[in-house]
C-alpha positions in Angstrom: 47.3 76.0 168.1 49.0 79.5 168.3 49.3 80.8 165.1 51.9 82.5 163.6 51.8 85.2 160.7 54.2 82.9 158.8 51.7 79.9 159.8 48.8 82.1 158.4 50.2 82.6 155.0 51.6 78.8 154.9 48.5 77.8 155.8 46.5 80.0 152.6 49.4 79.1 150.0 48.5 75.2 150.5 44.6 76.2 150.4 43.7 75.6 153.9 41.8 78.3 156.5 44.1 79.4 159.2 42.9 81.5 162.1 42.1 85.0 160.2 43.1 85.5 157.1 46.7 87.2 156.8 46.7 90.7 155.9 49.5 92.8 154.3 49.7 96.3 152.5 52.5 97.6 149.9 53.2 100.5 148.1 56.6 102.4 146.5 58.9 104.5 149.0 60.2 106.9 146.5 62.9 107.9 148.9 64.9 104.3 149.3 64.3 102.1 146.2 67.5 103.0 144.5 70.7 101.5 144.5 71.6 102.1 147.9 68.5 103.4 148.8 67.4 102.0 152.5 64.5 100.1 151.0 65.1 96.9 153.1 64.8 98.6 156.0 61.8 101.1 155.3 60.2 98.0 154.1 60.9 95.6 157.2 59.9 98.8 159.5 56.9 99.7 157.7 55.9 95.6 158.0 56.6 95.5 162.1 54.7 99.1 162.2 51.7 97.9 161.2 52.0 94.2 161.8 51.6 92.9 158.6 51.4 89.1 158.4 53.8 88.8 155.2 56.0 91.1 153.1 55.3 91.7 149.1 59.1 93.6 148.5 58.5 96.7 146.4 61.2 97.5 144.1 60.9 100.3 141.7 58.6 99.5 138.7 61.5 100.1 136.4 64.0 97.4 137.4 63.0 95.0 135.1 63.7 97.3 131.9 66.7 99.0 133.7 68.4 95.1 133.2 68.6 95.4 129.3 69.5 99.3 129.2 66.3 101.4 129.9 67.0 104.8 131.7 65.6 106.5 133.8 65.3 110.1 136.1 66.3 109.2 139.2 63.8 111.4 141.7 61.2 112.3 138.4 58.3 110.6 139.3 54.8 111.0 137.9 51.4 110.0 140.1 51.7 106.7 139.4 55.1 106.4 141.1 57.2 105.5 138.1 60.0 107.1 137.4 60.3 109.4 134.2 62.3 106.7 131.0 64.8 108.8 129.3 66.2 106.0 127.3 64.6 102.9 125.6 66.6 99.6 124.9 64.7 98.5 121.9 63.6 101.5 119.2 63.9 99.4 115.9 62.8 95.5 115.7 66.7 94.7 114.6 67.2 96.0 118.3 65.9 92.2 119.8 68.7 90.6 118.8 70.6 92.6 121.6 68.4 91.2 124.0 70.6 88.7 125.6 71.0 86.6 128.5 72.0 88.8 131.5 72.8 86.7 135.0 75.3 89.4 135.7 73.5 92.1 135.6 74.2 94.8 138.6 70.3 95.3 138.7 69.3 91.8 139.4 72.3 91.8 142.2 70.7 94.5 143.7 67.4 93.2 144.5 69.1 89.8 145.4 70.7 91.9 148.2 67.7 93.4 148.8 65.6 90.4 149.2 68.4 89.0 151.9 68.5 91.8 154.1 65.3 92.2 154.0 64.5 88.6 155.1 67.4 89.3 157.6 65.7 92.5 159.1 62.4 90.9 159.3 63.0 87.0 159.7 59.7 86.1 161.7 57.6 87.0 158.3 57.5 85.1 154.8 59.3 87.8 152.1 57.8 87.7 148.8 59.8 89.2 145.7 58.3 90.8 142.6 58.7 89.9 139.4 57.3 91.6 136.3 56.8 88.3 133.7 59.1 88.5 130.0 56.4 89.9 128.0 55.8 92.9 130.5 59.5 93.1 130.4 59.7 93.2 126.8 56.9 95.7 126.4 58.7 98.2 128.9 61.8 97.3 127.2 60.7 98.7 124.1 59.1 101.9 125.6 55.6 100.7 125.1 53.1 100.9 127.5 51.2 97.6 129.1 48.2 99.4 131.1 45.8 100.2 128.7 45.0 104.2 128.2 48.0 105.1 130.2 50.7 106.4 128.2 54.5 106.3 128.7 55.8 108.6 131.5 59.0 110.2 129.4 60.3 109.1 126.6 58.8 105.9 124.2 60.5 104.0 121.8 59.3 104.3 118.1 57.8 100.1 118.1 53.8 99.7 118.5 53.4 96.5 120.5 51.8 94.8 117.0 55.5 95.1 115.4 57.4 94.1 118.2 55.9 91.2 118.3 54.8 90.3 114.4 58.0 92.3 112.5 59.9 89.2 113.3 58.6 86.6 115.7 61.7 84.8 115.5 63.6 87.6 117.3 61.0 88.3 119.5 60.8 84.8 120.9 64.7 84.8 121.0 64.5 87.8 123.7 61.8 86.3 124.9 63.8 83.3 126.1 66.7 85.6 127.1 64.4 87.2 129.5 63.5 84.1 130.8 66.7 82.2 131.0 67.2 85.5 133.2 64.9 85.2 134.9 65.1 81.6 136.2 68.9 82.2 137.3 67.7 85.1 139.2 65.1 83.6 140.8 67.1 80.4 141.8 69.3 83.3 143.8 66.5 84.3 145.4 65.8 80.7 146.9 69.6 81.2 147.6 68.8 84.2 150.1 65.7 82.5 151.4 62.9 84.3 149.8 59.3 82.4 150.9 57.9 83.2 146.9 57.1 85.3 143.8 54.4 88.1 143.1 54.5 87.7 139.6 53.0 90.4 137.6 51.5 89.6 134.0 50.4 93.6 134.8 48.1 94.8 132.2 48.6 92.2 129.3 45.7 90.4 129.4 43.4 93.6 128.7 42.3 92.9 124.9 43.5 96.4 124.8 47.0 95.0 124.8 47.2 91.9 123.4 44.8 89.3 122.1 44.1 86.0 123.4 46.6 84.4 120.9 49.2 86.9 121.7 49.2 86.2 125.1 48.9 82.4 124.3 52.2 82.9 121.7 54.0 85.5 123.5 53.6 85.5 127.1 52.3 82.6 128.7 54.6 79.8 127.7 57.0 81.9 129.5 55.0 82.4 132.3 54.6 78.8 133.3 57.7 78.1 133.2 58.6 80.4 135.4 55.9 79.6 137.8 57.6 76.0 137.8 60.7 77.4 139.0 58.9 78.5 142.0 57.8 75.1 142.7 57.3 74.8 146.3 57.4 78.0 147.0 54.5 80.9 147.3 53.2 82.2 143.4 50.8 84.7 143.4 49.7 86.1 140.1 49.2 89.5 139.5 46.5 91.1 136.3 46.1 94.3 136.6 43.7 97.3 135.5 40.8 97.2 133.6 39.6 93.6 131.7 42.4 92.4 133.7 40.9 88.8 133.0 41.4 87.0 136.4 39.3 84.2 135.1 42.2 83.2 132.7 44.4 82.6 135.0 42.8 80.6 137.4 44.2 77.1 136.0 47.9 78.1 137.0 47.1 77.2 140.2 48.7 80.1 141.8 46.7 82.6 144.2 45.4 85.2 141.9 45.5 88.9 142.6 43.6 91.8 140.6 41.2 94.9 141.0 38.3 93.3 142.2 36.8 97.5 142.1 37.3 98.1 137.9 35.1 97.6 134.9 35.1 94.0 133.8 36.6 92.3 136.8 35.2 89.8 139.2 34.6 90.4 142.5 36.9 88.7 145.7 34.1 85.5 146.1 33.4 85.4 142.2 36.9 84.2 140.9 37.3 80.3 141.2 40.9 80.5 142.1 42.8 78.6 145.0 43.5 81.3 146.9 42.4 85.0 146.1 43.8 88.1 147.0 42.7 91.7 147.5 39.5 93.0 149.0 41.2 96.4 149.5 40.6 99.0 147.2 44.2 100.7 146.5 43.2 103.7 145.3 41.1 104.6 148.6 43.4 104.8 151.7 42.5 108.3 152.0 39.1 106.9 153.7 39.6 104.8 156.4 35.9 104.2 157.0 35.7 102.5 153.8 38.8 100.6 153.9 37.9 99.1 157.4 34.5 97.9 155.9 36.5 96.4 153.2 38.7 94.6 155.4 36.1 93.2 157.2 33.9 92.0 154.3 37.5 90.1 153.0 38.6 88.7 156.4 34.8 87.5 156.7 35.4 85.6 153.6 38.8 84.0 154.7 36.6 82.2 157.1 35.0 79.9 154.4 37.7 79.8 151.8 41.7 81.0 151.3 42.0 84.6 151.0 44.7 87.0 151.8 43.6 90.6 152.6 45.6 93.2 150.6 45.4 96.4 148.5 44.2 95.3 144.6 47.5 97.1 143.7 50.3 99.5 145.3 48.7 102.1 147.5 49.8 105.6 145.4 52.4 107.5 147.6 49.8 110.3 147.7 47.2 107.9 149.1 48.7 106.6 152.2 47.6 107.4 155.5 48.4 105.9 159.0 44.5 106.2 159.2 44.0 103.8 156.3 46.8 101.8 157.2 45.3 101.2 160.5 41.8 100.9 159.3 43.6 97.1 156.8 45.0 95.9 160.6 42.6 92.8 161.7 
């Protein structure tokens, strides 16, 4: 059999060992990933530059927010690539009620169009969209942060997380399902414009920093599952990030799991009893393509005895990549 990159990654979804494991890389392109913004394209050129076997689309990490009236500086960035918030949607718990259903939105349009050309300008590869999951939503919604010990870049709201989710749990589970019901409208679009799955981010809410195991039980993944059922028959991979990202708890979602395998408290790429597990790339060290090469080789040796897909353990930082590191990733 000749394989394909689009076999490879069909082949890892359903828990099989293709040829070599697929490989991909992803981070933000400050320059395109606003309305208008050539994102589509930078991102199908940077895929056929470097050969990647499938796409992980890499919207700005503000979209989600931006939906229910978040602001932000376009062009403001701190290191972390995240724009600077100048405006929160939610400042007072009364403000949940306002979080409403929004299949119109202009933002949600946007990365539907972005998802279609970009399957359009690169149709040989499996396209994968990005989806931060309701709670996250909420959370940046409110002007919170969900990554523990990193605060805010700009302006916070005046909720801590333990009121917007205990001053009434009524309303919070009301906007809870408004994100959702969102959500699942937008992603049935997406299946419209021939997207191949989801890279759904839970980001840094499982940290006991964040939120406790009932919390996330109460508030989050209800939610989550039922959004992971939308995407039935499609690829779902599951991203924890940070710190005590607790990969473990995720495993019976039967999704692919992706986290830091390189932080405090997390397992390592063999150690995680997942169905397909992803990473093996340390994100934060593209600067040293000796190390990433090793790294790449130690994952892709894996991916000959169970599923793996080789990829960074988050986005690479802007400041981080180089065509030496990207290189160094390539099988």
């Amino acid at each position: 059999m000749s394989w394909t990159s689009r076999d490879r990654f069909a082949a890892v979804i359903a828990g099989e060992i293709p040829d070599r494991a697929p490989v991909t890389a992803w981070g933000h392109h400050r320059d395109s990933e606003y309305p208008g913004g050539p994102l589509a394209q930078w991102t199908a050129d940077f895929a056929h530059r470097w050969e990647w076997d499938w796409i992980k689309v890499n919207p700005r990490a503000t979209y989600y927010a931006e939906i229910w009236g978040n602001q932000y500086r376009t062009g403001d960035y701190e290191v972390r690539d995240i724009p600077r918030q100048t405006g929160v949607a939610i400042d007072a718990v009364a403000d949940l009620a306002a979080v409403g259903v929004r299949s119109d939105s202009p933002v949600l349009t946007e990365q539907v169009q972005l998802v279609a050309d970009t399957v359009r300008l690169a149709p040989e590869l499996p396209v994968i969209q990005t989806l931060f999951s309701p709670l996250s939503t909420l959370i940046q919604a409110a002007g919170l942060s969900y990554y523990a010990g990193k605060p805010v870049f700009g302006a916070t709201g005046d909720l801590d997380l333990a009121t917007l989710l205990g001053g009434d749990p009524g309303l919070t589970h009301r906007a809870l399902r408004a994100i959702t019901d969102t959500y699942l409208g937008y992603l049935g679009r997406l299946r419209g414009v021939g997207v191949a799955g989801l890279f759904y981010a839970v980001t840094g809410t499982l940290n006991p920093q964040i939120t406790s195991e009932a919390d996330f039980v109460g508030f989050s993944e209800p939610y989550d599952l039922e959004i992971l059922e939308e995407m039935s028959g499609l690829a779902t991979i599951v991203h924890t990030c940070g710190e005590h990202s607790r990969a473990e708890r995720l495993t019976h979602w039967g999704a692919a799991i992706s986290w830091d395998q390189f932080l405090p408290g997390n397992p390592g790429l063999a150690e995680l009893a997942a169905p397909v597990v992803v990473g093996g790339v340390d994100h934060r060290r593209f600067t040293e393509p000796e190390v990433i090469a090793a790294q790449s080789r130690d994952a892709a040796e894996l991916g000959r005895t169970r599923p793996v897909l080789v990829a960074p353990t988050c986005s690479i930082l802007s400041s981080q990549v180089t065509d030496a590191g990207l290189s160094a990733l390539r099988p």
